[in-house]
C-alpha positions as CSV (number, residue, x, y, z in Angstrom):
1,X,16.6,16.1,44.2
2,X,13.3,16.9,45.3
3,X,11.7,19.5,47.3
4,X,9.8,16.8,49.2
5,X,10.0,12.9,49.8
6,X,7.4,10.6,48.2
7,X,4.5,9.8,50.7
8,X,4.5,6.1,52.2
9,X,7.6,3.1,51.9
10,X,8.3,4.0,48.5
11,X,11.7,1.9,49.1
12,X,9.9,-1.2,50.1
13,X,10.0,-4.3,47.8
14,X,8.0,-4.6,45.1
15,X,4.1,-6.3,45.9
16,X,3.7,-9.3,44.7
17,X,0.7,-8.5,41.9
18,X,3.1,-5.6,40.5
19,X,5.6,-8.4,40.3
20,X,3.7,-10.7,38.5
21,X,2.1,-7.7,35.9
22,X,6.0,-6.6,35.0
23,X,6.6,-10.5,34.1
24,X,3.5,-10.4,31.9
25,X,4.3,-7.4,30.0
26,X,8.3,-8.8,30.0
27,X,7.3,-12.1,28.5
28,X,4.9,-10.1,25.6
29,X,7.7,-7.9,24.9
30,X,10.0,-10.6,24.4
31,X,7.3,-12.6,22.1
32,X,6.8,-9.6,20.3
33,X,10.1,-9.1,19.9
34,X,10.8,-12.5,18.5
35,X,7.7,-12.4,16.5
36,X,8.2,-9.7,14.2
37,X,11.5,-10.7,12.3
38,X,10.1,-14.2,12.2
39,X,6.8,-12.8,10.2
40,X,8.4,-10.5,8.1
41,X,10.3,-13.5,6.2
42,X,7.3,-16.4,7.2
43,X,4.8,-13.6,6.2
44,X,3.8,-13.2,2.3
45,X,3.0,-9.2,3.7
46,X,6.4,-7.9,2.6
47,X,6.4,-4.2,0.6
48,X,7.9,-4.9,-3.1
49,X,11.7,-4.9,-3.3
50,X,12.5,-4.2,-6.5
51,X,12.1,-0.5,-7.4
52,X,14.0,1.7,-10.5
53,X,14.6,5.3,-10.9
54,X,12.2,6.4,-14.2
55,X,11.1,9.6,-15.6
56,X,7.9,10.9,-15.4
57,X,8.0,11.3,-19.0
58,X,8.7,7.9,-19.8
59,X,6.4,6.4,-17.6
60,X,3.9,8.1,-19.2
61,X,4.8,6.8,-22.6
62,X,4.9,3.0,-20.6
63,X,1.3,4.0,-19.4
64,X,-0.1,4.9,-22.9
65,X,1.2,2.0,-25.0
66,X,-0.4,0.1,-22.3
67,X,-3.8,1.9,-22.8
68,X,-3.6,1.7,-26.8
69,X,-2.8,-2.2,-26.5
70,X,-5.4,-3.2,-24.2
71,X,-7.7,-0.8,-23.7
72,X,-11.6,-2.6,-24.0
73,X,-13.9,0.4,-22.6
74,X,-13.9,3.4,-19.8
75,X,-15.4,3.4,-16.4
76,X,-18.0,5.6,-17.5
77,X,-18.4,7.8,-14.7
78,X,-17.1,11.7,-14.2
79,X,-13.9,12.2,-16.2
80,X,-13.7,8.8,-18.6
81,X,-10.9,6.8,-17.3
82,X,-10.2,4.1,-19.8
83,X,-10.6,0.7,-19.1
84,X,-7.7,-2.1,-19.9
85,X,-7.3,-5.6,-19.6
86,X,-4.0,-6.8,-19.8
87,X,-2.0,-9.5,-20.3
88,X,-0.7,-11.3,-17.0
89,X,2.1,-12.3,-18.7
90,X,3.5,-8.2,-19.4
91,X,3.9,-5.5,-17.6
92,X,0.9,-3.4,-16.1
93,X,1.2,0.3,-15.2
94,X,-0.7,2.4,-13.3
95,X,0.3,6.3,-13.0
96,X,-0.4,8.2,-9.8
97,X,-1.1,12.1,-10.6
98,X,-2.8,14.6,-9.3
99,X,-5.8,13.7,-8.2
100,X,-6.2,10.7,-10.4
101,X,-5.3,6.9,-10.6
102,X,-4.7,6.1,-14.6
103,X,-6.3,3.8,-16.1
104,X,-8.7,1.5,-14.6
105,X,-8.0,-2.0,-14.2
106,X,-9.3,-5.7,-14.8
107,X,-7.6,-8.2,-13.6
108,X,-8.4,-12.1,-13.7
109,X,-8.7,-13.8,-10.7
110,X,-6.0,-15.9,-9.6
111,X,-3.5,-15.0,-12.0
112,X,-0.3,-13.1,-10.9
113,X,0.0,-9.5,-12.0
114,X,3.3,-7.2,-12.2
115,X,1.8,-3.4,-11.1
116,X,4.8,-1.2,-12.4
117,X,3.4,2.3,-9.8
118,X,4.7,5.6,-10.1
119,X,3.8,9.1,-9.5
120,X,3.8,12.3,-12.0
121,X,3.6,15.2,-9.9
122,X,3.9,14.2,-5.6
123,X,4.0,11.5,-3.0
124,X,1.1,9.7,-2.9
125,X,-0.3,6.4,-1.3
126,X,-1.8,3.4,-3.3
127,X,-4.2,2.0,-0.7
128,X,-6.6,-0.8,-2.7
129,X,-9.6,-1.2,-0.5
130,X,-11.1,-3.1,1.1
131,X,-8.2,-5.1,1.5
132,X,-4.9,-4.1,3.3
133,X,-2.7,-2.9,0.8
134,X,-1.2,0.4,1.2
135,X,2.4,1.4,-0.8
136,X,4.0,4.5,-1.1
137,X,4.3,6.0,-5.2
138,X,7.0,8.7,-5.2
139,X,7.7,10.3,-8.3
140,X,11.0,9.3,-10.1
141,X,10.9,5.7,-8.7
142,X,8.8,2.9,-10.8
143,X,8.2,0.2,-8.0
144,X,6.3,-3.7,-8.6
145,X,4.1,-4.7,-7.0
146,X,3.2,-9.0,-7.9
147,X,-0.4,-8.7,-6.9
148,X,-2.6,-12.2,-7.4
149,X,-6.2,-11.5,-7.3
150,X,-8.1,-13.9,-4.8
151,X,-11.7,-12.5,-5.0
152,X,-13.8,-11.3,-7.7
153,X,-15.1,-8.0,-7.3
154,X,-15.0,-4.1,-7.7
155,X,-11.6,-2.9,-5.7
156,X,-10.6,0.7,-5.3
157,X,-7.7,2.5,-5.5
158,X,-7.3,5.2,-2.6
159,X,-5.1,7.4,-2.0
160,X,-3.6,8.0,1.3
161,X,-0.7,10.4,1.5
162,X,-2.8,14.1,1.2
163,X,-2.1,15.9,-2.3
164,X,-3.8,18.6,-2.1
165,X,-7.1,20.2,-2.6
166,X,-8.3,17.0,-4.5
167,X,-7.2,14.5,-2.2
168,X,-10.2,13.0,-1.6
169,X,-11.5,12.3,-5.6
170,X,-8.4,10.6,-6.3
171,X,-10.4,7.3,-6.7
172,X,-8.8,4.8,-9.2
173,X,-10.7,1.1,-9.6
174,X,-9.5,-1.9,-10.1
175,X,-12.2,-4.9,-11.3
176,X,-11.9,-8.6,-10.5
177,X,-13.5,-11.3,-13.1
């Protein structure tokens, strides 16, 4: 109860503006609502499904047989990231460690790509701008990712979950030819 009543007819009917406001926002809620279930199965925006518990150490031995079979150069810039092509028809993996995204990718345009991410060490975030990507890499879990490159171009590899002191060099590229 309170110490003193509300000023005016608080108990009046409701104006007619206020009325017609509350059945606007009603009516959004509702197609809102509606709306997300319906995109999340019409929409091709879905996070990947299929995920398996892996080892950090075998991941890493997936990782490196990838980089002997199709490695073609590095990036050339600070530490030397190598460089692979792969095949579109096998598996592609791409480790998440501290502050680093391993190795660097090209990709073809419009073929369809299997990403196999994971993470050594903590949780991090694969973010590919500038698109809208963003995935969460926790260590112990391998999860695919079908990605189809659209566009050629330079793409890169952010992460967005904080990791520490060198959050913010943990660039990894990804090249579209």
């Amino acid at each position: 109860m309170a110490i003193y009543e509300p000023e005016g007819n608080w108990w009046q009917p409701i104006h007619k503006d206020e009325k017609i406001w509350f059945i606007l926002a009603l009516i959004w809620m509702l197609v809102s609502f509606f709306y997300m279930p319906i995109q999340h199965f019409i929409g091709k925006q879905n996070p990947p499904t299929e995920s398996y518990r892996v080892s950090a150490e075998d991941f890493d031995g997936l990782v490196e047989g990838m980089v002997k079979k199709y490695q073609i150069g590095t990036t050339g810039v600070d530490n030397d990231v190598p460089l692979v092509q792969p095949n579109p028809d096998e598996p592609v993996f791409l480790r998440a460690s501290m502050w680093e995204w391993y190795p660097a990718l090209r990709l073809e345009k419009d073929k369809t790509y299997k990403i196999h991410l994971s993470s050594m060490d903590l949780l991090h975030g694969f973010s590919i701008q500038p698109i809208n990507l963003n995935l969460m890499v926790i260590p112990g879990y391998d999860y695919i990712a079908n990605i189809k490159p659209t566009r050629t171009g330079d793409y890169r590899i952010l992460c967005n979950e904080f990791c520490g002191v060198g959050h913010h060099t943990m660039v990894g590229k990804i090249e579209v030819i």
